[in-house]
C-alpha positions as CSV (number, residue, x, y, z in Angstrom):
1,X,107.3,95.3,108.5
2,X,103.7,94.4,109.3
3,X,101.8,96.5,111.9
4,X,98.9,95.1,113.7
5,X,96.1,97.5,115.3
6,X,93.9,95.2,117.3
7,X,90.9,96.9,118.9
8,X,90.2,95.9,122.2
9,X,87.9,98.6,123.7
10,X,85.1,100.2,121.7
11,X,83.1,102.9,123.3
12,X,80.3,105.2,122.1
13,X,82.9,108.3,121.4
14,X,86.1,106.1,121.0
15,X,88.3,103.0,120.6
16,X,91.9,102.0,122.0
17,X,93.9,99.0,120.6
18,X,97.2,97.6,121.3
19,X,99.4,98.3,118.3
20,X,101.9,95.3,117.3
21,X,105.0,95.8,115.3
22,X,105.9,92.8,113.6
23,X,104.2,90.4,116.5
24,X,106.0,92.4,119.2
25,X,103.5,94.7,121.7
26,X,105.0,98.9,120.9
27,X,101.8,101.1,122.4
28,X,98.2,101.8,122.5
29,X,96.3,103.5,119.6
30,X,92.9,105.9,119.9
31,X,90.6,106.4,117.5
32,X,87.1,107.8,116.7
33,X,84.4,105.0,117.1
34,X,84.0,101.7,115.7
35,X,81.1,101.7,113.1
36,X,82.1,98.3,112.7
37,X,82.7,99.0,109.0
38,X,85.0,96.5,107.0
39,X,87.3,97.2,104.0
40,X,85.5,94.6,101.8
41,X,82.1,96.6,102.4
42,X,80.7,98.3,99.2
43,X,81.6,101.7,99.4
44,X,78.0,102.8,99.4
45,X,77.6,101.2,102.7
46,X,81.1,102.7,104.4
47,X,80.0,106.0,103.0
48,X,76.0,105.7,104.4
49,X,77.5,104.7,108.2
50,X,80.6,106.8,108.5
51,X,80.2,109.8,110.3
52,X,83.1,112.8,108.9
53,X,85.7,113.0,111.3
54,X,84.0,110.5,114.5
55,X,83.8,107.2,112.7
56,X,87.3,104.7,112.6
57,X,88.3,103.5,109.7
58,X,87.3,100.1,108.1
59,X,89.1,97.2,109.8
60,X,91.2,95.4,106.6
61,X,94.7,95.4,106.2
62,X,96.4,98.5,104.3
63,X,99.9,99.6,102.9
64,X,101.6,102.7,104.8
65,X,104.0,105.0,103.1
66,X,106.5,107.3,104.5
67,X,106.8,109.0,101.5
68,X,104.0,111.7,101.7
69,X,104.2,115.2,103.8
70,X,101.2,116.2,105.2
71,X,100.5,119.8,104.3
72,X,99.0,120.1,107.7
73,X,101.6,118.5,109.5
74,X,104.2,120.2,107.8
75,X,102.9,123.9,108.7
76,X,104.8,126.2,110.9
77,X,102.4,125.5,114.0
78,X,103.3,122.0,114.0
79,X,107.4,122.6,113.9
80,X,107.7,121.7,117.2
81,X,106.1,118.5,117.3
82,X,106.9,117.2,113.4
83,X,110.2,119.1,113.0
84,X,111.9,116.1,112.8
85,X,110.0,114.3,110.2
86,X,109.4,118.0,108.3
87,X,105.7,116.3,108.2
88,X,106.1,113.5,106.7
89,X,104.1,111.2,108.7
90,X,102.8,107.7,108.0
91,X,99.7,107.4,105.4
92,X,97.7,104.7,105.0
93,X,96.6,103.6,101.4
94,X,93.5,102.7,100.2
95,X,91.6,103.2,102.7
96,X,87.8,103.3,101.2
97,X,85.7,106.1,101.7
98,X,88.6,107.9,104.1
99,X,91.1,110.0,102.4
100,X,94.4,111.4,104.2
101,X,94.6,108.8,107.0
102,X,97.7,109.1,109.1
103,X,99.1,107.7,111.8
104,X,100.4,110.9,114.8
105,X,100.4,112.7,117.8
106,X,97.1,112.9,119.7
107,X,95.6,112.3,122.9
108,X,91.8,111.7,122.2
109,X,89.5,110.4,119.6
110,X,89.2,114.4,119.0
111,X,92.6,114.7,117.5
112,X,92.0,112.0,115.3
113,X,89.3,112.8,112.9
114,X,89.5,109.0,111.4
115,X,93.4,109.0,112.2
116,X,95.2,106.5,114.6
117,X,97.1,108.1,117.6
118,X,99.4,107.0,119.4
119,X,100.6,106.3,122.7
120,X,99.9,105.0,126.6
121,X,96.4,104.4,127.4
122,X,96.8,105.2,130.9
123,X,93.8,107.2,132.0
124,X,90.3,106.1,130.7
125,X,89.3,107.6,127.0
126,X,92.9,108.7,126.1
127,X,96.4,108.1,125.5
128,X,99.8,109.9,127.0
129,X,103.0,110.4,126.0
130,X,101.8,110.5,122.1
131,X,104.6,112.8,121.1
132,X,107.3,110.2,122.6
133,X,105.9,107.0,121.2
134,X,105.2,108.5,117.8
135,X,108.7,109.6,117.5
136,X,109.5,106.1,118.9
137,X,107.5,104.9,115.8
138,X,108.5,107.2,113.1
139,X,112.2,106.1,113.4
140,X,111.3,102.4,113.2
141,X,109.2,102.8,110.6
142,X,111.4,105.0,108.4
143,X,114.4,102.7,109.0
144,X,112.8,100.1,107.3
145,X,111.5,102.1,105.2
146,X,115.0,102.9,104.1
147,X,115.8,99.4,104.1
148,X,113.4,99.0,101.3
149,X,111.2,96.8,103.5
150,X,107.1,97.3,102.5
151,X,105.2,98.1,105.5
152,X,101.7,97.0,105.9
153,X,98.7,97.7,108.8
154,X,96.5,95.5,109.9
155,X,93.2,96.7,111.9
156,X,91.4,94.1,113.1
């Protein structure tokens, strides 16, 4: 399964992209700001722009596992939004000079912390209905996931 995240609009506090599934349009994304950072960058250079926890992560292509629980995402407090997936949420691989990035529920580039959100970017700086669509998501992604079909992201 091959996700693409195309960025579209990149503002001083945030970006939004359309997220593809396999060609096909599924929902927006938000995201910290574009540092225009690249995954083929020397690591010296990701690490010198980034900023910790407002800074998107290099655009490059990246495996995504279903197989890791978040141990935040998994906490009681979070029950009644991960429940369903007891936490296990999708990770992103190799991502250089970013550890932990998933992809969830949030609304702003505040919940994202180098993360991509989902959802409906129907009202300037945000998405919506992040808790539907990532549910949406999660079940495509964990049936082919099942299927033992690789699943690869794209952020261009």
């Amino acid at each position: 399964m091959q996700l693409l995240v195309d960025r579209k609009w990149k503002k001083e506090a945030y970006t939004i992209s359309n997220l593809y599934i396999d060609g096909v349009w599924f929902s927006n994304v938000i995201e910290d700001k574009d540092r225009g950072l690249t995954k083929t960058m020397p690591l010296s250079v990701i690490k010198a722009r980034k900023v910790k926890g407002e800074t998107a992560i290099p655009s490059g292509t990246y495996a995504v596992t279903m197989r890791v629980k978040s141990p935040k995402f998994s906490a009681w407090n979070y029950k009644k939004s991960y429940g369903f997936c007891d936490g296990y949420v999708p990770r992103l691989l190799g991502v250089p000079g970013f550890d932990g990035i998933l992809i969830h529920i949030g609304n702003t580039a505040a919940n994202s912390e180098g993360c991509l959100c989902v959802g409906i970017n129907d009202r300037k700086g945000m998405v919506t209905k992040s808790t539907e669509t990532f549910r949406k998501l999660w079940y495509k992604l964990k049936e082919a996931d099942d299927r033992g079909e690789s699943i690869s992201i794209t952020i261009k």
